[in-house]
Backbone as XML, in Angstrom:
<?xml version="1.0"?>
<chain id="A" units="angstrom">
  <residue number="1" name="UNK">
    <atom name="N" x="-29.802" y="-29.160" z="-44.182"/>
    <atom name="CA" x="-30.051" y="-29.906" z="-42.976"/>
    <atom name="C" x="-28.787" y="-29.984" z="-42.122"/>
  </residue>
  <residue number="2" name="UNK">
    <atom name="N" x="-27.339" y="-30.270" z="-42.703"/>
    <atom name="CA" x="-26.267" y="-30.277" z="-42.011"/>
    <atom name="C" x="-25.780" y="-28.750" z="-41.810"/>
  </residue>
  <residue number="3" name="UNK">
    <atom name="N" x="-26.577" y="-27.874" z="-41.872"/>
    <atom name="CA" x="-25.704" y="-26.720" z="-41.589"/>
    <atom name="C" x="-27.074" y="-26.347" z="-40.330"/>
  </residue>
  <residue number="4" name="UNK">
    <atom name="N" x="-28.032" y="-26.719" z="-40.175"/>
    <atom name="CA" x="-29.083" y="-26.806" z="-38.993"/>
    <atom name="C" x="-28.590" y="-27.492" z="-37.787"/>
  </residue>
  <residue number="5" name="UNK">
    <atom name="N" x="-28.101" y="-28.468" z="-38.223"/>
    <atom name="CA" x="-27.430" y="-29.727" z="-37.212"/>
    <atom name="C" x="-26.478" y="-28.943" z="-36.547"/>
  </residue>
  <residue number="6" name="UNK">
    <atom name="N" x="-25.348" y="-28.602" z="-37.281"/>
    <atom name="CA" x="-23.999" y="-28.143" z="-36.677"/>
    <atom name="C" x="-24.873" y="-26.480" z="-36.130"/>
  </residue>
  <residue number="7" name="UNK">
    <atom name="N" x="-25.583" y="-26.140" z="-36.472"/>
    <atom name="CA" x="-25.913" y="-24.850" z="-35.559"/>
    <atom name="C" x="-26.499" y="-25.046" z="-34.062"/>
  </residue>
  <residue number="8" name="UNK">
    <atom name="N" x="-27.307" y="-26.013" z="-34.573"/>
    <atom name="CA" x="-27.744" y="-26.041" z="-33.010"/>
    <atom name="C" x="-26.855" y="-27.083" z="-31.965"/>
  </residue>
  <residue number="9" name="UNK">
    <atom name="N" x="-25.780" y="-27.783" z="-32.827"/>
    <atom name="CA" x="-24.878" y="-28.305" z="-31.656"/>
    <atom name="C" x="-24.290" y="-27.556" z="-31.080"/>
  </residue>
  <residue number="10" name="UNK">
    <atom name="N" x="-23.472" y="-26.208" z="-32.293"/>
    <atom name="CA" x="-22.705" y="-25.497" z="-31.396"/>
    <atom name="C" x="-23.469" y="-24.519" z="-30.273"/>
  </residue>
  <residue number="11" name="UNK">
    <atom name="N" x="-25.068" y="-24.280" z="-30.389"/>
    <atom name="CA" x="-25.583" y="-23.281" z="-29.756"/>
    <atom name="C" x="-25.774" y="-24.167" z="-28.543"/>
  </residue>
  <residue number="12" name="UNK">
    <atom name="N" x="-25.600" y="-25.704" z="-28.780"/>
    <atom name="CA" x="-26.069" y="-26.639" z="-27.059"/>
    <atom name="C" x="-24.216" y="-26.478" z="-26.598"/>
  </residue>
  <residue number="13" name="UNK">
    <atom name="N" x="-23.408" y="-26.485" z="-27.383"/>
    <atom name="CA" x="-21.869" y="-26.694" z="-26.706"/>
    <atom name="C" x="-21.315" y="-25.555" z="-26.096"/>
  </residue>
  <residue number="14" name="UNK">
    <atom name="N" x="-21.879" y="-24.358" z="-26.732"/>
    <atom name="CA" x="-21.905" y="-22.801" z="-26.372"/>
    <atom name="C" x="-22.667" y="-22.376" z="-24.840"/>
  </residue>
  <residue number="15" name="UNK">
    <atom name="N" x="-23.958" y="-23.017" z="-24.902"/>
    <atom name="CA" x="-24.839" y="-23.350" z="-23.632"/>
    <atom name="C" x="-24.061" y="-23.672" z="-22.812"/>
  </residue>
  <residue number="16" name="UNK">
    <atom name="N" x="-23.601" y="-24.711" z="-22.577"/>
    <atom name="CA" x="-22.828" y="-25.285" z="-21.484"/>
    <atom name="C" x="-21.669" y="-24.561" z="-20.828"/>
  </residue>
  <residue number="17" name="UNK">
    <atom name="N" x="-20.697" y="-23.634" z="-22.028"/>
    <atom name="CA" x="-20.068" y="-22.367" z="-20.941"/>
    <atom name="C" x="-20.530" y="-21.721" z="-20.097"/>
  </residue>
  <residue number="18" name="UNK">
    <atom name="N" x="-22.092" y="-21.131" z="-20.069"/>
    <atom name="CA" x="-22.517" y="-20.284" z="-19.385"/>
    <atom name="C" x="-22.567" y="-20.673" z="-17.726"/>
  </residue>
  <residue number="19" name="UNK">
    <atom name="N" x="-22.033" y="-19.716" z="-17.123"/>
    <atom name="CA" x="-22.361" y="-19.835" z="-15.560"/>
    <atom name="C" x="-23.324" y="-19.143" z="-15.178"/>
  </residue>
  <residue number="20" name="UNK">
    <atom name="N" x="-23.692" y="-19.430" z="-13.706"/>
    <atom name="CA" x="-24.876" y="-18.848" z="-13.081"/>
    <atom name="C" x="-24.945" y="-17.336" z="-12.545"/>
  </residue>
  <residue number="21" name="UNK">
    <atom name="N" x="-23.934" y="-16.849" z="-12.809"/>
    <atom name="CA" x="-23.395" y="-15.367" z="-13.018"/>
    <atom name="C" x="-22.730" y="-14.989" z="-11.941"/>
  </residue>
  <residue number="22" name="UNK">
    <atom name="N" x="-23.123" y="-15.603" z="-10.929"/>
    <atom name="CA" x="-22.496" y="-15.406" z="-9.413"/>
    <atom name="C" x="-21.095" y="-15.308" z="-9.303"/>
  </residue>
  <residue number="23" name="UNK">
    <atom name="N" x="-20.358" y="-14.589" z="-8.838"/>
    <atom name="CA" x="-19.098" y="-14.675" z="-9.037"/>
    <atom name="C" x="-18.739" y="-15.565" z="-7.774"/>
  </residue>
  <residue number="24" name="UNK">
    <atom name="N" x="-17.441" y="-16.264" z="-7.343"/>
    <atom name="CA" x="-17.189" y="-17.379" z="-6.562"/>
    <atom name="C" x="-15.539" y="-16.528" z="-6.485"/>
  </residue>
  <residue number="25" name="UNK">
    <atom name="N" x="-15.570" y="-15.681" z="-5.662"/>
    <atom name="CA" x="-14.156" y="-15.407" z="-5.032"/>
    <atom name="C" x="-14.111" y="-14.485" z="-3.865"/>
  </residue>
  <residue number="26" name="UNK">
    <atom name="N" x="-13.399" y="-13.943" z="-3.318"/>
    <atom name="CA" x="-13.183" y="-13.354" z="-2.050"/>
    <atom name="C" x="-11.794" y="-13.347" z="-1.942"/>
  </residue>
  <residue number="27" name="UNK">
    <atom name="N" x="-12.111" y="-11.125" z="-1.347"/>
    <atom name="CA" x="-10.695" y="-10.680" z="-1.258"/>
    <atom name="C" x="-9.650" y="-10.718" z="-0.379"/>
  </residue>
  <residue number="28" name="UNK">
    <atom name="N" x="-10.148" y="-12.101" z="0.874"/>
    <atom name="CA" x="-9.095" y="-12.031" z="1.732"/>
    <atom name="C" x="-8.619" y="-14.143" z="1.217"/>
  </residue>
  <residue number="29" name="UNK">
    <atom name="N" x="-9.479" y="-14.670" z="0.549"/>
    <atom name="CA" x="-9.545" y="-16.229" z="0.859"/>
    <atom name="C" x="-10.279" y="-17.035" z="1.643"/>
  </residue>
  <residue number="30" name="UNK">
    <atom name="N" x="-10.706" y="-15.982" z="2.384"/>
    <atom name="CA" x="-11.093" y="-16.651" z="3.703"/>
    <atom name="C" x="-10.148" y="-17.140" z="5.072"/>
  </residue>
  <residue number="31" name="UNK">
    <atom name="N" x="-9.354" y="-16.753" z="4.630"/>
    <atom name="CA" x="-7.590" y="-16.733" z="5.414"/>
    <atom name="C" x="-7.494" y="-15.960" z="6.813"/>
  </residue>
  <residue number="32" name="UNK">
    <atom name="N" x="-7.595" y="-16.600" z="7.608"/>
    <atom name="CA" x="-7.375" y="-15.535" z="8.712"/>
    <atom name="C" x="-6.067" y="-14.758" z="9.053"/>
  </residue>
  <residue number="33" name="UNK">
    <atom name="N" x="-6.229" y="-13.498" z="9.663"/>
    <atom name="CA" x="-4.615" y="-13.114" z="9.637"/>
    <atom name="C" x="-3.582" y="-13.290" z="10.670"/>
  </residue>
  <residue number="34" name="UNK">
    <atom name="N" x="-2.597" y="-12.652" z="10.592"/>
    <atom name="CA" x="-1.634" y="-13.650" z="11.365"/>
    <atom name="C" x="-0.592" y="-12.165" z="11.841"/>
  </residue>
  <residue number="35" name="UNK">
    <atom name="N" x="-1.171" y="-11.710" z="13.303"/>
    <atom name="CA" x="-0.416" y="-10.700" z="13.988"/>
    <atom name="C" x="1.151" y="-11.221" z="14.448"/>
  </residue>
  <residue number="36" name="UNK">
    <atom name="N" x="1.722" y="-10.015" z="14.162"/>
    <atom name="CA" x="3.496" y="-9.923" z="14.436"/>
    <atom name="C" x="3.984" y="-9.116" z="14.681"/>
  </residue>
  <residue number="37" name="UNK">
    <atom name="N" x="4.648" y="-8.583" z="15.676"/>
    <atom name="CA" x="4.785" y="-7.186" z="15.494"/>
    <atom name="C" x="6.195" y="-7.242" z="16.198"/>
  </residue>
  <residue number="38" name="UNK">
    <atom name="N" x="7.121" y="-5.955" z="16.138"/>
    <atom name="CA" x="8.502" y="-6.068" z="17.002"/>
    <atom name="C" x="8.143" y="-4.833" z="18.179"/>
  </residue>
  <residue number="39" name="UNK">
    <atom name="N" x="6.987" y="-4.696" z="18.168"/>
    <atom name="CA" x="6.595" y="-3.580" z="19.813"/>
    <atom name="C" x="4.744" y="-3.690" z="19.697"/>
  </residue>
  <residue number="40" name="UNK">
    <atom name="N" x="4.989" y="-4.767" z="19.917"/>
    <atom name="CA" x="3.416" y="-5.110" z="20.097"/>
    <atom name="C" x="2.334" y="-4.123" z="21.032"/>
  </residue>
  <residue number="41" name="UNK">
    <atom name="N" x="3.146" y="-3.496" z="22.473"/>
    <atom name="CA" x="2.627" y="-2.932" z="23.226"/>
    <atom name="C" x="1.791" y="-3.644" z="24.355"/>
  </residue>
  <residue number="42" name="UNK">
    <atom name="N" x="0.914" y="-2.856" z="25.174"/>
    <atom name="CA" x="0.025" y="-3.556" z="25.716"/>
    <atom name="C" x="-1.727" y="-3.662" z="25.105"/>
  </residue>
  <residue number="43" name="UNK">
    <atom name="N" x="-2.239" y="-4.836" z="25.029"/>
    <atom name="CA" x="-3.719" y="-4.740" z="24.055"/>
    <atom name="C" x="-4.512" y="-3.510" z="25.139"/>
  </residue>
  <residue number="44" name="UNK">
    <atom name="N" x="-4.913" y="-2.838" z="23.895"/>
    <atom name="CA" x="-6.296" y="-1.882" z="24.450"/>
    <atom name="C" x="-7.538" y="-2.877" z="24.173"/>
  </residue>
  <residue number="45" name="UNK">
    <atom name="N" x="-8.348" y="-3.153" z="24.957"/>
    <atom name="CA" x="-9.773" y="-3.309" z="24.488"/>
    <atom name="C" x="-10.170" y="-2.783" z="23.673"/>
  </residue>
  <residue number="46" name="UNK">
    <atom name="N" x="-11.581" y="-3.336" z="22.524"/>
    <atom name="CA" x="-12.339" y="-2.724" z="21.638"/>
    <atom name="C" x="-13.244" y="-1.753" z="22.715"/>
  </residue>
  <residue number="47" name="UNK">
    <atom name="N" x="-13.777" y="-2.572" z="23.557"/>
    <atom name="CA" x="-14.675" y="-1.457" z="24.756"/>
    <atom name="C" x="-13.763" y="-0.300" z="24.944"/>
  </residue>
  <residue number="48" name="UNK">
    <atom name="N" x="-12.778" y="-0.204" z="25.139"/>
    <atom name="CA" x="-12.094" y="0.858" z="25.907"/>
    <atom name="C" x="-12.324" y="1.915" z="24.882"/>
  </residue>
  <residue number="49" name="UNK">
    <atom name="N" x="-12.242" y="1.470" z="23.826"/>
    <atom name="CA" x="-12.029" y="2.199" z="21.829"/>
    <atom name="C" x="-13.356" y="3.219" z="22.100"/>
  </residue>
  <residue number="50" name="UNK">
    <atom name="N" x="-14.250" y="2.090" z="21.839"/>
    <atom name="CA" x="-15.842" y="2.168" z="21.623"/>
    <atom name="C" x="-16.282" y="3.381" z="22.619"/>
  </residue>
  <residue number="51" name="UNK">
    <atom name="N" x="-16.748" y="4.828" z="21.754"/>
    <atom name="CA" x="-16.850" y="5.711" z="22.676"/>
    <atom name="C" x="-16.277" y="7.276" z="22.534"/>
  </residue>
  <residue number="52" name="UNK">
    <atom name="N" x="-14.221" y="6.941" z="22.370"/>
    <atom name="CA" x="-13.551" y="7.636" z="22.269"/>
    <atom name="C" x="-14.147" y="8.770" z="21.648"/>
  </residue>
  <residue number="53" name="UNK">
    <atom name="N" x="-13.709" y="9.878" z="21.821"/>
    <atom name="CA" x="-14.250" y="11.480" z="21.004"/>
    <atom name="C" x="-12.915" y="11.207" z="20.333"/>
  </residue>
  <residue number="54" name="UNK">
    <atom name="N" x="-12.800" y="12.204" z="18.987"/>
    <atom name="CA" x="-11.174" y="12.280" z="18.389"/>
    <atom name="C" x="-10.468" y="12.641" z="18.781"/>
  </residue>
  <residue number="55" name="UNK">
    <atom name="N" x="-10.517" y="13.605" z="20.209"/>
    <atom name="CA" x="-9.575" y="14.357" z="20.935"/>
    <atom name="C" x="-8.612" y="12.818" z="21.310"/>
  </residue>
  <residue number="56" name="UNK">
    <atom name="N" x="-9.374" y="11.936" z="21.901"/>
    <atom name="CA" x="-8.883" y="10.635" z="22.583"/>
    <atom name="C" x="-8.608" y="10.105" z="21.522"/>
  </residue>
  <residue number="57" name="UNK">
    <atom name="N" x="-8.650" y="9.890" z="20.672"/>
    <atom name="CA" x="-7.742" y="8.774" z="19.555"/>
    <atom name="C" x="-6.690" y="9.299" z="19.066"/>
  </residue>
  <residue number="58" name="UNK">
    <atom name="N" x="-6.940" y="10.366" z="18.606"/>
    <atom name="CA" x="-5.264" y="11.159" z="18.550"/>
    <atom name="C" x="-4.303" y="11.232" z="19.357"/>
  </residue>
  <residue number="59" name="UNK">
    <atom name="N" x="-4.567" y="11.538" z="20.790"/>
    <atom name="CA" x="-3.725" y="10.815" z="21.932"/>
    <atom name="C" x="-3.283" y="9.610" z="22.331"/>
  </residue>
  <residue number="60" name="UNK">
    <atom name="N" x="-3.963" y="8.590" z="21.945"/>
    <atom name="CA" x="-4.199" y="7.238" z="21.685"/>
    <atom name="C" x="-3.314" y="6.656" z="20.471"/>
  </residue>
  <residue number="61" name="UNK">
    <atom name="N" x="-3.780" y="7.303" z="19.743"/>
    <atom name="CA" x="-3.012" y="6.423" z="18.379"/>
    <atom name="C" x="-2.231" y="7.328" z="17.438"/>
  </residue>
  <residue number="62" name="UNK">
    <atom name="N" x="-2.258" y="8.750" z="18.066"/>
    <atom name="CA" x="-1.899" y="9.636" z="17.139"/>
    <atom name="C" x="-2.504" y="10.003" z="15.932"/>
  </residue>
  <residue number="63" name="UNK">
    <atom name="N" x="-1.524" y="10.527" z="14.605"/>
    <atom name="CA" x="-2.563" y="11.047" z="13.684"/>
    <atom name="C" x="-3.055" y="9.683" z="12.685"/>
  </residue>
  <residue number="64" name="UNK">
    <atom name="N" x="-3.999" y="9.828" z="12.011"/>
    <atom name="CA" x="-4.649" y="8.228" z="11.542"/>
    <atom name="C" x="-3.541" y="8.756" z="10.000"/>
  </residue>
  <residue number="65" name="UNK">
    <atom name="N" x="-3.246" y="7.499" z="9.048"/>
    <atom name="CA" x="-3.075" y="7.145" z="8.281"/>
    <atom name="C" x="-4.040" y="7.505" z="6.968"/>
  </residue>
  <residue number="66" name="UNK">
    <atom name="N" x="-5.419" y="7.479" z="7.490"/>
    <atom name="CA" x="-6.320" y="7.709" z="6.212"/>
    <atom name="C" x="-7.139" y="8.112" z="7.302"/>
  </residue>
  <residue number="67" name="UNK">
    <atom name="N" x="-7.991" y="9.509" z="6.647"/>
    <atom name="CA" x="-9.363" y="9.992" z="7.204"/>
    <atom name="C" x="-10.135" y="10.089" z="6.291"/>
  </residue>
  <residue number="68" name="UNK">
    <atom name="N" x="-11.268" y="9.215" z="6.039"/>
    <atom name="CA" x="-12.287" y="9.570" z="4.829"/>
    <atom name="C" x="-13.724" y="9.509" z="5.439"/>
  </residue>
  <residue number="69" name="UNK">
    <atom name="N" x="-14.386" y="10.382" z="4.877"/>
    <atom name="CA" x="-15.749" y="10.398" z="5.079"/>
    <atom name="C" x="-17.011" y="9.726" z="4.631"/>
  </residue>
  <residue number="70" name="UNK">
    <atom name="N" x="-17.823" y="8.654" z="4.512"/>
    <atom name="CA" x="-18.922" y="8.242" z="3.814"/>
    <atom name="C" x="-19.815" y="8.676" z="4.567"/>
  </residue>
  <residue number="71" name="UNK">
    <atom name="N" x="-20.019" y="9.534" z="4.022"/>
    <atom name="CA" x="-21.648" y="9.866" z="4.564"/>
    <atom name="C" x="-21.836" y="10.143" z="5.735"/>
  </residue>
  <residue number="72" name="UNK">
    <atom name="N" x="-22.452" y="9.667" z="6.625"/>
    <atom name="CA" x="-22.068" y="10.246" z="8.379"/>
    <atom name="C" x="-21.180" y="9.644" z="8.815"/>
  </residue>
  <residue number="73" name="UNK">
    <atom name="N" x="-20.320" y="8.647" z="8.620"/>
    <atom name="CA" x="-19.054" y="7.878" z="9.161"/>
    <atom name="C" x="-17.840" y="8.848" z="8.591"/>
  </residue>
  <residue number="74" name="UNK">
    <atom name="N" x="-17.348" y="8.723" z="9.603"/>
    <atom name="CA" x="-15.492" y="8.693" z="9.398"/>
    <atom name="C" x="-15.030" y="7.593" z="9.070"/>
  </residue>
  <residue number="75" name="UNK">
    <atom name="N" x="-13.886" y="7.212" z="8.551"/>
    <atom name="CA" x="-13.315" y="6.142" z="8.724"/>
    <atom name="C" x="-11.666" y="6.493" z="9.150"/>
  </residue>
  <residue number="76" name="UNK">
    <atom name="N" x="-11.127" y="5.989" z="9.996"/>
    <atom name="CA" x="-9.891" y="6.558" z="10.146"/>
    <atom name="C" x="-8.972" y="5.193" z="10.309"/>
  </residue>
  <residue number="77" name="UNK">
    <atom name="N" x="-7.543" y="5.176" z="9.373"/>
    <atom name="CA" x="-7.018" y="3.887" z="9.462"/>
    <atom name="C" x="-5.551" y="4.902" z="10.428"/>
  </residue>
  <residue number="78" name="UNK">
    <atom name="N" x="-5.265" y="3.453" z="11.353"/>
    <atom name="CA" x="-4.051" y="3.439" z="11.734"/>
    <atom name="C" x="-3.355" y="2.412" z="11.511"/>
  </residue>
  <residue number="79" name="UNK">
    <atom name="N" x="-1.798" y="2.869" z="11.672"/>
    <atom name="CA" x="-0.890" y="1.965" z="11.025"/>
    <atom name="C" x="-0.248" y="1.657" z="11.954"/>
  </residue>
  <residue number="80" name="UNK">
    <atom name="N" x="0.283" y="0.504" z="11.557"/>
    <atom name="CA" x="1.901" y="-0.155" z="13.305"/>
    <atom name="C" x="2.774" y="-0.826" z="12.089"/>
  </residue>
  <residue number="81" name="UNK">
    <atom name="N" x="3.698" y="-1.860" z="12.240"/>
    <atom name="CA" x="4.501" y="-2.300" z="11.739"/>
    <atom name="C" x="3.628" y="-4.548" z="11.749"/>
  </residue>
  <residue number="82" name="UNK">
    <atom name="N" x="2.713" y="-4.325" z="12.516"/>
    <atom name="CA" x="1.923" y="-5.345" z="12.323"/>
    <atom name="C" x="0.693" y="-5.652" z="11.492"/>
  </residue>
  <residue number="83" name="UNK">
    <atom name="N" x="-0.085" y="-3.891" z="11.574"/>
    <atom name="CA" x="-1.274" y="-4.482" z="11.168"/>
    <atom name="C" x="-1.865" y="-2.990" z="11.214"/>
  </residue>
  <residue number="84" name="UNK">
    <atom name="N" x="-3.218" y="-2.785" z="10.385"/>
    <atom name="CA" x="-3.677" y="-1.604" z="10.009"/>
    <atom name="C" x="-5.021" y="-1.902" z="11.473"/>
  </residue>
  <residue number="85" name="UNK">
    <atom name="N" x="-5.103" y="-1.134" z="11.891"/>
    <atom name="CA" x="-6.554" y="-0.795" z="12.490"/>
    <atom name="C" x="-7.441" y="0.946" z="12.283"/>
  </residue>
  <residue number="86" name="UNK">
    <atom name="N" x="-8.634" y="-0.228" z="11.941"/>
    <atom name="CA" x="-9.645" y="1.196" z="11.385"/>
    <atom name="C" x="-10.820" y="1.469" z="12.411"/>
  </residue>
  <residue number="87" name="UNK">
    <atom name="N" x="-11.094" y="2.584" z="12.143"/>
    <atom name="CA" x="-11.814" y="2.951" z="13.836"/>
    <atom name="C" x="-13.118" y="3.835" z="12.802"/>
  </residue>
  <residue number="88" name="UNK">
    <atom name="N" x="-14.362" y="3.300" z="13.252"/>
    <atom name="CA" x="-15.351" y="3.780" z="12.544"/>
    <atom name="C" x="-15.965" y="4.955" z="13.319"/>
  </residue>
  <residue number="89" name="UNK">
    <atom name="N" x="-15.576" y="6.423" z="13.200"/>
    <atom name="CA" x="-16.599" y="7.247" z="13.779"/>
    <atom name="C" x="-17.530" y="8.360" z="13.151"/>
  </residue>
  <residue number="90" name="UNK">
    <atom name="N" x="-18.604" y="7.802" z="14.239"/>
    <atom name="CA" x="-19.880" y="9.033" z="14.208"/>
    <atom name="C" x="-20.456" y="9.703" z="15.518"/>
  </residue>
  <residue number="91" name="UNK">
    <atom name="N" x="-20.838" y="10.927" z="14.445"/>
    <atom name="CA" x="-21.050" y="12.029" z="15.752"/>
    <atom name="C" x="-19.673" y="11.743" z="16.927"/>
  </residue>
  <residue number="92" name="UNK">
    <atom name="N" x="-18.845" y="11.999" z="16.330"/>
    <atom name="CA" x="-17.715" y="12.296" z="16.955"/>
    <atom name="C" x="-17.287" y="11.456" z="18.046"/>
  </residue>
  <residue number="93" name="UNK">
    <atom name="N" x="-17.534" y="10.288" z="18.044"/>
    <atom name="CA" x="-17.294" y="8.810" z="19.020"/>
    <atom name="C" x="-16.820" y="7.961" z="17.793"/>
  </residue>
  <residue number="94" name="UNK">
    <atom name="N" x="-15.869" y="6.685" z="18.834"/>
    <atom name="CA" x="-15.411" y="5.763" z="17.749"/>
    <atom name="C" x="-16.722" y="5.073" z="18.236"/>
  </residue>
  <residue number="95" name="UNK">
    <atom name="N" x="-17.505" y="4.136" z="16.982"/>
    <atom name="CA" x="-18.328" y="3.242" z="17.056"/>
    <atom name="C" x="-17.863" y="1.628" z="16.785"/>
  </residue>
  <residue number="96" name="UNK">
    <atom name="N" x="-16.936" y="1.535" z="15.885"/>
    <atom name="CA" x="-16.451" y="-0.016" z="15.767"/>
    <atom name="C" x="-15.076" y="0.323" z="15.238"/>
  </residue>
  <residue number="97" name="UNK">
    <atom name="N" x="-14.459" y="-0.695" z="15.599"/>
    <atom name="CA" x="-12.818" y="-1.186" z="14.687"/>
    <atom name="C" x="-12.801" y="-2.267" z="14.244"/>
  </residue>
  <residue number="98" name="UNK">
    <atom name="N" x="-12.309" y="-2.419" z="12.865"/>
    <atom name="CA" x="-11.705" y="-3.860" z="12.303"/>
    <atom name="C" x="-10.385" y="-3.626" z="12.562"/>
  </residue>
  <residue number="99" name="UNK">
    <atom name="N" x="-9.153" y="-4.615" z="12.284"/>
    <atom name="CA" x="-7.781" y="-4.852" z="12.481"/>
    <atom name="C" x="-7.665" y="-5.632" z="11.272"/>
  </residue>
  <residue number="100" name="UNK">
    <atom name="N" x="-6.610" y="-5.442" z="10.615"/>
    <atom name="CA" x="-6.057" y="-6.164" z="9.396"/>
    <atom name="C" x="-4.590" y="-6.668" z="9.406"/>
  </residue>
  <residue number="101" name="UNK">
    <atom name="N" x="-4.108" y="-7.635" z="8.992"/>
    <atom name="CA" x="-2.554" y="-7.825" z="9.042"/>
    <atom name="C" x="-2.004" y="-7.176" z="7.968"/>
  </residue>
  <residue number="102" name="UNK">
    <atom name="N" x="-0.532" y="-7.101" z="7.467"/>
    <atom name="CA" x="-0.092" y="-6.342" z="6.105"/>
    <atom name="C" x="-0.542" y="-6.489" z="5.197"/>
  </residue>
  <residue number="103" name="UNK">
    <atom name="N" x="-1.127" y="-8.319" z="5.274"/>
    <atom name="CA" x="-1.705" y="-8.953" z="3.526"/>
    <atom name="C" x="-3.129" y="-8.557" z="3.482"/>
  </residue>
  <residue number="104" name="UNK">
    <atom name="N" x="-3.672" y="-7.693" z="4.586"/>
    <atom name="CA" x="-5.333" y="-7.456" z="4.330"/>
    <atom name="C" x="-5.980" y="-8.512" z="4.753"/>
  </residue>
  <residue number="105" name="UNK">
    <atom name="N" x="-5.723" y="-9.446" z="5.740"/>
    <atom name="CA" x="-6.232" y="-10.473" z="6.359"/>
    <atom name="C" x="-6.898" y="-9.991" z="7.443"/>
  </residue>
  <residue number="106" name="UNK">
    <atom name="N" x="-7.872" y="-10.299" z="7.687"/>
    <atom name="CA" x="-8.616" y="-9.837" z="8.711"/>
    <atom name="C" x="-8.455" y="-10.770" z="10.609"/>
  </residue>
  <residue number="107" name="UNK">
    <atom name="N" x="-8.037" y="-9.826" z="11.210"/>
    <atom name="CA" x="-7.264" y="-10.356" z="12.607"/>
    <atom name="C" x="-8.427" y="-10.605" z="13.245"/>
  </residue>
  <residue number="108" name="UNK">
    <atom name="N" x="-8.104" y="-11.316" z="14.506"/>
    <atom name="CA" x="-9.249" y="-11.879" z="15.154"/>
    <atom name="C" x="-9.387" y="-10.967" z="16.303"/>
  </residue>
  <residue number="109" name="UNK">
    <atom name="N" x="-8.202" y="-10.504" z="17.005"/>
    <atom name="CA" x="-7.562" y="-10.307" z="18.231"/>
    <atom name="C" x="-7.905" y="-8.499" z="18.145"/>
  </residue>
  <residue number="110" name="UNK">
    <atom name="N" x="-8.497" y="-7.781" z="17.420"/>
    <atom name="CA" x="-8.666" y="-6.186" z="17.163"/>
    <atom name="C" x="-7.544" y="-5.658" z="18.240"/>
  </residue>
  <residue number="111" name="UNK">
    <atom name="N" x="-8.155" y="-6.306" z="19.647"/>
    <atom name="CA" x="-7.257" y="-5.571" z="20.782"/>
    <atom name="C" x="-5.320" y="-5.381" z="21.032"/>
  </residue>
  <residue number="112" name="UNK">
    <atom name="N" x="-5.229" y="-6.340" z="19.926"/>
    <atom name="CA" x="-3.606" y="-6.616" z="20.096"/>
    <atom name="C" x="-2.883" y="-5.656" z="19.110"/>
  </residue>
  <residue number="113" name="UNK">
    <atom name="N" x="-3.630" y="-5.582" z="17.865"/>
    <atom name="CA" x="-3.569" y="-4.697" z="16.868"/>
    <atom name="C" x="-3.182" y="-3.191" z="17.292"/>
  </residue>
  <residue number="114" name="UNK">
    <atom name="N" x="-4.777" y="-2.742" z="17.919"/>
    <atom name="CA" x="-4.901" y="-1.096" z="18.947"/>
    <atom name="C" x="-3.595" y="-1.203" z="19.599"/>
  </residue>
  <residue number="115" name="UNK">
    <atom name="N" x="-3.184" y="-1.948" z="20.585"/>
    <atom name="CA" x="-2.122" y="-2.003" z="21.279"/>
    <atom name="C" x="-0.658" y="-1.653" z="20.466"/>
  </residue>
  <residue number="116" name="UNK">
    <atom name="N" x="-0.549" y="-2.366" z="19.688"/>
    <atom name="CA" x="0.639" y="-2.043" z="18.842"/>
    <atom name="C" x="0.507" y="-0.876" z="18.335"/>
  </residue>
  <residue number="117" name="UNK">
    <atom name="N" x="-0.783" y="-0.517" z="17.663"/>
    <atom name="CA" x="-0.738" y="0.980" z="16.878"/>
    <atom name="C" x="-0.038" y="1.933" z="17.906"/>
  </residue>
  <residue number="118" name="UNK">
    <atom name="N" x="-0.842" y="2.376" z="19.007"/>
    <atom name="CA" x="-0.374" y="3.084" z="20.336"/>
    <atom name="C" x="0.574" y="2.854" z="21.135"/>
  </residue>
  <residue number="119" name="UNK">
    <atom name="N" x="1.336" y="1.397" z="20.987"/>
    <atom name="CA" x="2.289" y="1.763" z="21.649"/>
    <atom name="C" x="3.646" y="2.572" z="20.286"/>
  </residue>
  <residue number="120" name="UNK">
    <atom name="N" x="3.450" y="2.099" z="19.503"/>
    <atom name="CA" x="4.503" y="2.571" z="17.900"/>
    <atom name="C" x="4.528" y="4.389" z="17.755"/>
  </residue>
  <residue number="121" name="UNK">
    <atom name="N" x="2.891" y="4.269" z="18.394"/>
    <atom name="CA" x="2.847" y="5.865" z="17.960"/>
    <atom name="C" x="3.345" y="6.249" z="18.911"/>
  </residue>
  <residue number="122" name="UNK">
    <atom name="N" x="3.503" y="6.140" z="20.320"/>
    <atom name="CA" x="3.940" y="6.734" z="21.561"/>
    <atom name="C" x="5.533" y="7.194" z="21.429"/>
  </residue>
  <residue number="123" name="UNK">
    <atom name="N" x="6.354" y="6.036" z="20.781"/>
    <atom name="CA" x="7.439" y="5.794" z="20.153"/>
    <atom name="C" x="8.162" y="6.517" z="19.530"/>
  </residue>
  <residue number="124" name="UNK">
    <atom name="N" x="7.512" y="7.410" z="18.670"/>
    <atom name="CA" x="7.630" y="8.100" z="17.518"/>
    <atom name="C" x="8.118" y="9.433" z="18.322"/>
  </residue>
</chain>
């Protein structure tokens, strides 16, 4: 009887570790990011972006940092000394950009980001 008892206490004390499986984290914090740059440039618009063929982003921002393909997207990252901006294209137009700070924080401002990339690359 006492070895029934202690089984099913530990199987109710064992119970109680279990979580709801969901995991509870996120890879930025929820942290917004925080642009800096020492040649910020002048901001390009996301509109101005939105469009570009690659002939124009290479002139623009020069050569990207990372070119990878998923499936019908490009993804192309550029770099500045502030912040990464990634330029999503298909069928040979940019369709969207995110902007990131160094820590992978996600910027609010995309346009200040573009600006710095292009003016750094002009630089070069």
């Amino acid at each position: 009887m006492k070895v029934a008892f202690l089984a099913c206490a530990a199987a109710l004390l064992l119970g109680g570790c279990v979580s709801d499986g969901s995991p509870q984290y996120s890879l930025t914090g929820g942290e917004q990011g925080v642009f800096r740059s020492a040649n910020a440039g002048r901001p390009i618009p996301v509109s101005q972006i939105k469009g570009m063929d690659e002939r124009q982003l290479q002139a623009t921002f020069g050569a990207p940092m990372l070119d990878r393909k998923d499936g019908p997207m490009r993804v192309l990252r550029y770099q500045s000394d502030g912040c990464s901006l990634f330029v999503y294209v298909s069928a040979g137009r940019a369709q969207y950009t995110d902007a990131y700070d160094p820590q992978l924080r996600p910027l609010s401002n995309t346009d200040q980001c573009a600006g710095s990339v292009a003016a750094q690359r002009r630089a070069v």
